[in-house]
KEZARO-642227 format. One line per 10 residues: number of its first residue (from 0); their letters; for each residue x, y, z of C-alpha. Coordinates in nm, 3 decimals. Example, Ala and Ser with C-alpha at 12.3 -4.5 7.8 and 13.67 -1.06 7.14 Angstrom:
2
0) as) 1.230 -0.450 0.780 | 1.367 -0.106 0.714;
END
This chain:
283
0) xxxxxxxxxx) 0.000 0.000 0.000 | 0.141 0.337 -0.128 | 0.270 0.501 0.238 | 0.113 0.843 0.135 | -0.184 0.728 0.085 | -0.489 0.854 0.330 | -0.517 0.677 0.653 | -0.814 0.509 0.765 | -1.014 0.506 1.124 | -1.270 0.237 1.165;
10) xxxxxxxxxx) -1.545 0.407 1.454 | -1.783 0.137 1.621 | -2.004 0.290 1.845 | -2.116 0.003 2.186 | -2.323 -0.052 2.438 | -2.366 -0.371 2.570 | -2.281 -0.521 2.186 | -2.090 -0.877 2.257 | -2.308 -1.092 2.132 | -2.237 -0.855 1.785;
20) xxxxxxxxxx) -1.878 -0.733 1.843 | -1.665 -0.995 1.782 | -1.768 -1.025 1.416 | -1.784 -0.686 1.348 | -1.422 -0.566 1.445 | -1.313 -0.937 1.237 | -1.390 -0.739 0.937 | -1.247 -0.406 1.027 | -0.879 -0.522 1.065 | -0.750 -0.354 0.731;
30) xxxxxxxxxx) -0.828 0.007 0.854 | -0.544 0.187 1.000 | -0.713 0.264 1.341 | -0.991 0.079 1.503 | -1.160 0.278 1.749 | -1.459 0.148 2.026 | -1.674 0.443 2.164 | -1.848 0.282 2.409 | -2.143 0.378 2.671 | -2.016 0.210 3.018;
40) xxxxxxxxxx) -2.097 -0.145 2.873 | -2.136 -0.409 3.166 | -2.080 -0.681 2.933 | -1.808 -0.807 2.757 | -1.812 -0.534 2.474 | -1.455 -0.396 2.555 | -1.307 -0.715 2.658 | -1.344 -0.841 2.277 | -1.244 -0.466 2.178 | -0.930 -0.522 2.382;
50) xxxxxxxxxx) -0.839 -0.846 2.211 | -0.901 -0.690 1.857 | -0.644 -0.435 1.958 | -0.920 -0.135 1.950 | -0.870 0.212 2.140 | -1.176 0.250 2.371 | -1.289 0.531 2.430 | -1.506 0.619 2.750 | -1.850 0.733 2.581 | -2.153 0.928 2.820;
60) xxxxxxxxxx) -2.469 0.710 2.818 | -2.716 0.884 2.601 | -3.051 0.728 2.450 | -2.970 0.810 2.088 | -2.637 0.798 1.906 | -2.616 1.120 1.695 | -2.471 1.328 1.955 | -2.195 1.059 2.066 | -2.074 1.043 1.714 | -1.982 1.389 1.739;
70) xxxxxxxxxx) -1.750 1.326 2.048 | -1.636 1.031 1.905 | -1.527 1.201 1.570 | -1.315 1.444 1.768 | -1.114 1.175 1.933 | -1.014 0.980 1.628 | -0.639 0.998 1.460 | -0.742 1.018 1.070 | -0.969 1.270 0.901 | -1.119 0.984 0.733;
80) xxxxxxxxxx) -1.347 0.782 0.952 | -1.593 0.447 0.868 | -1.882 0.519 1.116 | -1.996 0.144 1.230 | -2.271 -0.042 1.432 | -2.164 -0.329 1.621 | -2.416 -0.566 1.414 | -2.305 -0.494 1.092 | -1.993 -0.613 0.894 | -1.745 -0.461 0.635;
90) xxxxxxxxxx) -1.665 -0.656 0.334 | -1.359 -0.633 0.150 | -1.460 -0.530 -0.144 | -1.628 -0.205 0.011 | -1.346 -0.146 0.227 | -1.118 -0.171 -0.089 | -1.355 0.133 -0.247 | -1.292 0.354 0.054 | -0.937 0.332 0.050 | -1.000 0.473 -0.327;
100) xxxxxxxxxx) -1.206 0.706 -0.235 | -1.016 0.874 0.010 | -0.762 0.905 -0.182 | -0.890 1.042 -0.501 | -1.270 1.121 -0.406 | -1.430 1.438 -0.432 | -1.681 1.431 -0.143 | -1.683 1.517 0.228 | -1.901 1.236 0.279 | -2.067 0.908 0.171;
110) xxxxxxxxxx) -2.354 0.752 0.178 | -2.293 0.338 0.193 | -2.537 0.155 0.049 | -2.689 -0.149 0.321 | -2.810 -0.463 0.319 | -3.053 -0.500 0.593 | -3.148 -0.919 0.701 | -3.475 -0.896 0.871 | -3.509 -1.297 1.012 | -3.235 -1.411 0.764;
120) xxxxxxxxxx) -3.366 -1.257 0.494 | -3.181 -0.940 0.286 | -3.450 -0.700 0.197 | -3.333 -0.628 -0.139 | -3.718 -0.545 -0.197 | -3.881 -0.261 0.052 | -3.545 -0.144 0.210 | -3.290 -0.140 -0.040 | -3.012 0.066 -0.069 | -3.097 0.263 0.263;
130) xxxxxxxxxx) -2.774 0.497 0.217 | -2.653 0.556 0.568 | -2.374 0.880 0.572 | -2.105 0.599 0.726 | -1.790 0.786 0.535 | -1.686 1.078 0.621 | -1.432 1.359 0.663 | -1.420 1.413 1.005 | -1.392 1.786 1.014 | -1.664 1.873 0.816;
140) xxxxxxxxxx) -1.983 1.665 0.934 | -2.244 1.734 1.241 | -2.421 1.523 1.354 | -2.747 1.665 1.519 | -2.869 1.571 1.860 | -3.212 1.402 1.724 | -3.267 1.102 1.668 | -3.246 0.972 1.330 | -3.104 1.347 1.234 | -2.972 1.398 0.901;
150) xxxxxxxxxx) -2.543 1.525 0.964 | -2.492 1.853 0.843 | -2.215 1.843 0.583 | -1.961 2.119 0.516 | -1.901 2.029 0.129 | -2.055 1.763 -0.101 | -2.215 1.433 0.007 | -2.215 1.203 -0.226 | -2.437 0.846 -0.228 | -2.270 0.548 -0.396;
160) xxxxxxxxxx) -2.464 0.321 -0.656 | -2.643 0.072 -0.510 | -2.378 -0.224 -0.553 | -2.438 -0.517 -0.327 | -2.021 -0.547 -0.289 | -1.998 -0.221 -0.187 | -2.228 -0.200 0.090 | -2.232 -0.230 0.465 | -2.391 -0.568 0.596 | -2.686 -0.529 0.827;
170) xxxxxxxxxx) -2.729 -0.888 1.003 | -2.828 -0.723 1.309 | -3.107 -0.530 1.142 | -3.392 -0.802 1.239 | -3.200 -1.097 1.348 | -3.500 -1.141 1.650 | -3.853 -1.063 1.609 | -3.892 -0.994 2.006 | -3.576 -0.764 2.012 | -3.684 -0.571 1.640;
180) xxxxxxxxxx) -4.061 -0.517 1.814 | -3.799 -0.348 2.098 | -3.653 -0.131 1.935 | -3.969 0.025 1.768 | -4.140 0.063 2.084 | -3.823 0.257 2.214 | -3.737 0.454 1.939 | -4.092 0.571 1.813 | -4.087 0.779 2.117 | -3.747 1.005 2.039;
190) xxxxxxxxxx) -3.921 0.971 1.670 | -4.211 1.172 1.725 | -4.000 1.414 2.008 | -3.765 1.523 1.634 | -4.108 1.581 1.499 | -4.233 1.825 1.782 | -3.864 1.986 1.733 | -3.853 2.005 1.366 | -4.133 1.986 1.081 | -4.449 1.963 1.372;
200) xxxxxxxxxx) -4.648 1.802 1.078 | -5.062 1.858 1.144 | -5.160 1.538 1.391 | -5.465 1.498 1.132 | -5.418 1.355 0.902 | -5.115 1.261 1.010 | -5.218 0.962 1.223 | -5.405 0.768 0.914 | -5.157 0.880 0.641 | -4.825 0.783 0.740;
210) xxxxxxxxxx) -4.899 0.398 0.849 | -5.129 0.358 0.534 | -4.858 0.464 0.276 | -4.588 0.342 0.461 | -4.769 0.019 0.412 | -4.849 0.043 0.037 | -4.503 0.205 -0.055 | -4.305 -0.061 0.149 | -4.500 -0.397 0.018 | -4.625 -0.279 -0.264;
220) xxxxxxxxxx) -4.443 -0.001 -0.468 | -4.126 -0.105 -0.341 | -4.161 -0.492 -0.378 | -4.180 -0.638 -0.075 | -4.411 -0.839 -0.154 | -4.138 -1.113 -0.358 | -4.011 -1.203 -0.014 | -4.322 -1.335 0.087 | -4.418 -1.369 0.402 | -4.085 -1.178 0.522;
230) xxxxxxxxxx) -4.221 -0.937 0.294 | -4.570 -0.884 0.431 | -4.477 -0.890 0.807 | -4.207 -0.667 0.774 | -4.427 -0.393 0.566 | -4.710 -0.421 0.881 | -4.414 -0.363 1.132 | -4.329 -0.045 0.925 | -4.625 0.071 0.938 | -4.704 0.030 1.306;
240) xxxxxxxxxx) -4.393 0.195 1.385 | -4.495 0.484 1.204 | -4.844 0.486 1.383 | -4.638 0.435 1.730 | -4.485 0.768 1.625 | -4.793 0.953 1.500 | -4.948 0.829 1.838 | -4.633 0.971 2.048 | -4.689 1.268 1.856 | -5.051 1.303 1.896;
250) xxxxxxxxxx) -4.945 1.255 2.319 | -4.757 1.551 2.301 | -4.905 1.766 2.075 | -5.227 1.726 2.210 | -5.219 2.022 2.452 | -5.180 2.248 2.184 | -5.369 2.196 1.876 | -5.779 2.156 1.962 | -5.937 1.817 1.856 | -6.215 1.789 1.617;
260) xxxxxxxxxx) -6.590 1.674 1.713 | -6.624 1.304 1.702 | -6.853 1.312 1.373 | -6.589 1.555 1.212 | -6.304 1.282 1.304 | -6.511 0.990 1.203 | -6.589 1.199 0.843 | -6.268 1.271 0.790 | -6.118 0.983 0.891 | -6.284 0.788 0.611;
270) xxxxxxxxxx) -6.244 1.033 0.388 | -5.829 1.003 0.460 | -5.830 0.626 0.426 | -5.968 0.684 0.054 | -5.813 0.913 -0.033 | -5.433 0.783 0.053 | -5.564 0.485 -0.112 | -5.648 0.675 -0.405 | -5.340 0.857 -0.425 | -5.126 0.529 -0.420;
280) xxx) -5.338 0.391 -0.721 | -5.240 0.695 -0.920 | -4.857 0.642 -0.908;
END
């Protein structure tokens, strides 16, 4: 490898992750520093970080990652960091593209494309390339403190096409039914909290219109559908997540917008369910 070429750190952000960690760091090994930022794990998270030869680095417990990667960033070696979840995994033929993007590439960051497994199966129908910002030159990216916040990026960002060998492995993604229900119930909350803080969307019709197209745009417009029964139970998770937030939002929104007369909300409720249904038969 040409000595003047861009150096490398690999970021993987923990908390109680070592039932995922062990694999994860296995395919991280060809970047020039591997870091662990980890929340005060209890398990044995930075014992297997210790053994792959990672820094550690002693993260605050916070309910949402976004802010963390921010502290993290600052503490790495390399202006080029890979930005990584303990349950996904690094191929070698995407971590050959980075090392030729950093050294020749025009952007300040990437989007990766990723292959999500929900029980097994990769969702190349529904949830596919779901570009994650995992590239990045350190000094130019901010990452909000919201949950599921868009970075702000001080130059270009730049997706890459959605090739299966260059993309970051998701087998984490759905690996357990119980544990995927989990994580809905506990992030639907901080969901609709970026929604009060940000675009405070009108609750109606709000409540009927994002689980119905997430629904229809998930199973049907985007295919899920050919992964059968994967497909189907996967698009009516989707959209109960997005009527877990639109119900969190409702909760605490509710003190400040007035709510319509029962007849009005029955009327219009109706009238909503038609006419989302409407709208998807159009496209």
């Amino acid at each position: 490898m040409n000595s003047a070429a861009p150096k490398i750190t690999a970021l993987v952000h923990t908390r109680n992750e070592s039932a995922w960690l062990d694999g994860c760091l296995q395919t991280l090994h060809w970047a020039d520093e591997l870091i662990v930022a980890d929340m005060a794990s209890t398990d044995d998270t930075r014992a297997i970080a210790t053994r792959h030869g990672a820094r550690i680095l002693d993260m605050p417990i916070h309910p949402v990652v976004e802010p963390v990667r921010n502290l993290a960033l600052s503490q790495c070696s390399h202006d080029w960091v890979l930005i990584v979840d303990a349950d996904e995994r690094i191929p070698a033929t995407l971590a050959e593209h980075l090392r030729t993007l950093a050294a020749g590439g025009q952007a300040a960051a990437y989007g990766l494309p990723r292959k999500n497994f929900f029980l097994g199966e990769w969702l190349e129908h529904g949830f596919w390339p779901d570009h994650q910002v995992r590239f990045v030159f350190r000094h130019k990216i901010d990452w909000p403190k919201l949950v599921h916040g868009m970075p702000r990026v001080d130059g270009v960002k730049e997706n890459l096409p959605a090739n299966p060998a260059w993309a970051i492995e998701h087998p984490g993604y759905g690996q357990s039914l119980g544990r995927f229900i989990q994580k809905f119930v506990h992030y639907s909350r901080l969901d609709a909290e970026r929604q009060c803080a940000t675009t405070k969307p009108p609750i109606w019709p709000y409540l009927i219109r994002r689980p119905v197209s997430e629904f229809l745009g998930r199973y049907l417009t985007h295919q899920a559908w050919r992964h059968g029964m994967h497909g189907l139970v996967w698009s009516l998770l989707q959209a109960t997540y997005q009527l877990l937030v639109a119900c969190h939002y409702w909760d605490l929104q509710r003190g400040s917008q007035p709510a319509p007369a029962p007849e009005k909300l029955r009327n219009d409720t109706r009238n909503e369910v038609v006419r989302t249904f409407l709208k998807w038969f159009r496209q």
